[in-house]
C-alpha positions in Angstrom: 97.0 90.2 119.3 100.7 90.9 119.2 102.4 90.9 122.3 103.1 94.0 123.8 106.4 96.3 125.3 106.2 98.3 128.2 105.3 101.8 127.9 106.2 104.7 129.4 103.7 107.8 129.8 104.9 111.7 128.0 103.3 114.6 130.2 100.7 112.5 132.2 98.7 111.9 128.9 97.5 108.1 128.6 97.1 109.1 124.9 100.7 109.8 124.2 102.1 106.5 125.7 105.0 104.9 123.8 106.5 101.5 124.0 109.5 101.7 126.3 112.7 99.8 124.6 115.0 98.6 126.7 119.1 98.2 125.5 120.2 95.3 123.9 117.0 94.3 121.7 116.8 92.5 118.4 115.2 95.1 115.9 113.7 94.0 112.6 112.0 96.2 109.7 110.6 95.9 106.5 110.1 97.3 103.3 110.5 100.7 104.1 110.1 101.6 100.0 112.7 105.2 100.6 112.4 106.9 97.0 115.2 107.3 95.1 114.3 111.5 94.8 116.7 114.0 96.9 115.3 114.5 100.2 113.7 110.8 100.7 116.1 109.5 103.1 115.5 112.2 105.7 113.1 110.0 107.5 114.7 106.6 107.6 118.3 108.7 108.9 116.5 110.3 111.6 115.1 107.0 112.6 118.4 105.6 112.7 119.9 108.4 114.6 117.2 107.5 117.3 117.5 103.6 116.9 121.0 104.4 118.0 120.2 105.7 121.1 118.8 102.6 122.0 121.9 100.6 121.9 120.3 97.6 120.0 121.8 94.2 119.7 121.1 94.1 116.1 119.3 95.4 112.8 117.8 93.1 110.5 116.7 94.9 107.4 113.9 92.5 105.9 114.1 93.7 102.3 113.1 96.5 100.2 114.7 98.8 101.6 114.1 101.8 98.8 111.1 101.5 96.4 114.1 99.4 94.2 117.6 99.4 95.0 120.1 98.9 91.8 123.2 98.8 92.4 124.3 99.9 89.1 125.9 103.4 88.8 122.7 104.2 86.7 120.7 104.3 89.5 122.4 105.5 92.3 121.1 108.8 93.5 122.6 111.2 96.5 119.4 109.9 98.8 121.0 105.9 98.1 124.5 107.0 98.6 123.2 109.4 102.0 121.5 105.9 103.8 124.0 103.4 102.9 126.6 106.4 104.2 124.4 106.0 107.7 124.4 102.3 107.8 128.0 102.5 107.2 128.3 104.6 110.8 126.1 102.7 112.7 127.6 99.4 112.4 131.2 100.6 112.4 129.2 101.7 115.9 129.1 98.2 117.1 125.6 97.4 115.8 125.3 94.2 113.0 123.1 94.9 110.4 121.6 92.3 108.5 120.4 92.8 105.2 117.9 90.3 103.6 117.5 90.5 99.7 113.7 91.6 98.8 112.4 91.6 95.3 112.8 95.4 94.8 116.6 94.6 95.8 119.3 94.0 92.6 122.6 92.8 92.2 123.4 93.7 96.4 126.4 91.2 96.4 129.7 92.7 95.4 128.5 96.1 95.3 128.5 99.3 98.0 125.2 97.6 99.8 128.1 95.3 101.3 130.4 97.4 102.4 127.3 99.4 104.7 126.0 96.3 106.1 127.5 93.3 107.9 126.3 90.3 105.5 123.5 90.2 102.8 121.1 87.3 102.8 118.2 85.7 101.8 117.3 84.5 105.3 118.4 84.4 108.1 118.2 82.5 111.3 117.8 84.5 115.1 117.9 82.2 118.5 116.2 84.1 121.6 115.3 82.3 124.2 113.6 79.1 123.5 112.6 80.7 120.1 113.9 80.3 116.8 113.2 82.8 114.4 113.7 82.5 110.3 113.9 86.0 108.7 112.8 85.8 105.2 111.2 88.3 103.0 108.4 86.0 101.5 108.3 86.8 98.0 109.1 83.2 97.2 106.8 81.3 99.4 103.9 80.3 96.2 106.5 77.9 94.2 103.6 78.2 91.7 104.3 81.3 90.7 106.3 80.9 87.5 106.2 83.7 85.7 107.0 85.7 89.3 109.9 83.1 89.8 111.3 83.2 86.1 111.2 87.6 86.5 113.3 87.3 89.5 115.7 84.8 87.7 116.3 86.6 84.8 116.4 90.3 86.3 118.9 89.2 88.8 121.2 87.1 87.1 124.9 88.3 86.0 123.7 88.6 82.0 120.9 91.4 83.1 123.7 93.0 85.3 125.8 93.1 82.1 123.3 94.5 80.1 122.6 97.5 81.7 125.6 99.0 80.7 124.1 98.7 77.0 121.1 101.0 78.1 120.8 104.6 78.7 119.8 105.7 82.3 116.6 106.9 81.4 115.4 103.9 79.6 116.5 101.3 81.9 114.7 103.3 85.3 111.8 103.3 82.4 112.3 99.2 82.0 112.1 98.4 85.7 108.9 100.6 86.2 106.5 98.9 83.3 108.2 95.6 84.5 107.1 96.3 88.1 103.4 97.5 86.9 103.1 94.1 85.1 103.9 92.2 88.0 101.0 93.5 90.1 99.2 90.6 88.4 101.1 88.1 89.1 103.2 88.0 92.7 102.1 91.7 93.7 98.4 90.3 93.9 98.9 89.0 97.1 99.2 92.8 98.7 95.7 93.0 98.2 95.0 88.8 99.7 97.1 87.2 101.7 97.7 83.9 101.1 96.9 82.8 104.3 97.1 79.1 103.3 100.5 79.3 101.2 102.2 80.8 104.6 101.0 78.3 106.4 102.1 75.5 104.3 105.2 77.5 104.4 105.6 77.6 108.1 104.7 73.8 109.1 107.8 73.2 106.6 109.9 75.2 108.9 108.3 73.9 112.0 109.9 70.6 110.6 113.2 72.3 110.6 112.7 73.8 114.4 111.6 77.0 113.5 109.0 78.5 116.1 108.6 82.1 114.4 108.5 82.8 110.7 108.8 86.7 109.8 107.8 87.9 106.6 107.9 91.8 104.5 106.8 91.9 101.0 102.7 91.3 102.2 102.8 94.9 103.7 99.9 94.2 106.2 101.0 93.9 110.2 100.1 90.1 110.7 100.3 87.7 113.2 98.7 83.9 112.4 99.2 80.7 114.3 100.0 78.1 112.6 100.5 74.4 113.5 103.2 75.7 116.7 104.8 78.1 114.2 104.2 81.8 114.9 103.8 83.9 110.9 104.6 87.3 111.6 103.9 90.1 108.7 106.1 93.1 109.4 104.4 96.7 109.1 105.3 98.1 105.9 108.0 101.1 107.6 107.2 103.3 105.3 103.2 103.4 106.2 103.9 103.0 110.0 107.3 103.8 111.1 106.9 100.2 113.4 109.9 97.8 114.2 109.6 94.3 115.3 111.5 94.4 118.9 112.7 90.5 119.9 114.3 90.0 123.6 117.4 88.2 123.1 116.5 86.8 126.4 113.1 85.3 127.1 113.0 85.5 123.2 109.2 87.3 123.2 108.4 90.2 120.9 106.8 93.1 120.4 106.6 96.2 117.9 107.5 99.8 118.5 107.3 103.3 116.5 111.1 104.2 117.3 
């Protein structure tokens, strides 16, 4: 079972207790999948307006952050332009945000997704405690997976950048749909099994590099595996649950929490 935060009690009704979170905590999400559509982004901006109540340390952003995030003019809509206007706030508030690069996430470097966040990453490492933590989004963990690994090669290089501005709008949001359909057989499979034994494999690795935590997105099923002294964590897809991963900076224990 996950460990667990405090909680504090609403009215005198057991039922309606919510995890207490105190100032200063490490707060992790991911895939929270906002559409693109006008309206989407109400949710995740309220959540930040409360997450900044909290006075956190810092926000790490485990990928995916809207079902896919171009950065191409083509494909930004007011609901893109409304979040990354929040993130943009917040930090200049004093919070870092860390933002790790998921599959749904294109051409990020360079474009407005840096000027919103502090850095953009592919991983990224967290000390707490006697704990070390390795964000990652896990997309790449099966190294078997070459057609997966050639799609994400060749939609993210700087020649498919350049060729979207040969394509209409309409047809290139068209392209990146059928392309996402036909990738449910290949590295989307794993949504509906998890490869238990690839993650594990994975997280010995790191183990070697002094890693005691591993926490993955992508997978979209709230996790947590033991594995040879590493700890695999699966984040709760935000979008389904809302839930953030809450590490103390101090004792370097964590916990998750509908904020």
């Amino acid at each position: 079972m996950a460990p667990t935060l405090p909680t504090s009690r609403h009215d005198g009704d057991p039922a309606r207790q919510q995890p207490v979170v105190p100032p200063g905590q490490i707060v992790v999400i991911g895939d929270s999948h906002i559409g693109l559509a006008d309206g989407h982004e109400k949710p995740v901006i309220a959540w930040i307006d409360r997450l900044e109540a909290l006075a956190p340390r810092a926000l790490y952003l485990n990928g995916d952050l809207f079902h896919y995030l171009i950065t191409h003019w083509k494909f930004v809509t007011p609901s893109v332009e409304k979040v990354f206007g929040r993130f943009r706030a917040f930090r200049d508030s004093g919070v870092p945000i860390h933002y790790v690069e998921g599959n749904r996430d294109f051409f990020l470097k360079g474009s407005f997704v840096e000027s919103s966040v502090t850095d953009i990453g592919l991983r990224y490492d967290i000390t707490a405690g006697r704990r070390k933590y390795l964000i990652v989004h896990g997309d790449m963990i099966n190294e078997r997976d070459w057609p997966y690994r050639f799609w994400r090669r060749a939609s993210k290089n700087p020649l498919s950048k350049a060729a979207i501005n040969l394509i209409p709008k309409k047809s290139a949001r068209n392209f990146v749909d059928s392309v996402e359909q036909r990738l449910s057989k290949s590295n989307f499979k794993h949504k509906s099994k998890l490869p238990l034994e690839l993650m594990k494999r994975y997280a010995k690795k790191r183990a070697a590099e002094g890693y005691t935590d591993v926490v993955f997105g992508h997978f979209h099923e709230k996790t947590i595996l033991p594995a040879d002294g590493v700890t695999v964590t699966i984040l709760p897809p935000w979008y389904e649950t809302g839930e953030a991963m809450i590490i103390d900076p101090l004792s370097g224990e964590f916990g998750f929490a509908v904020i």
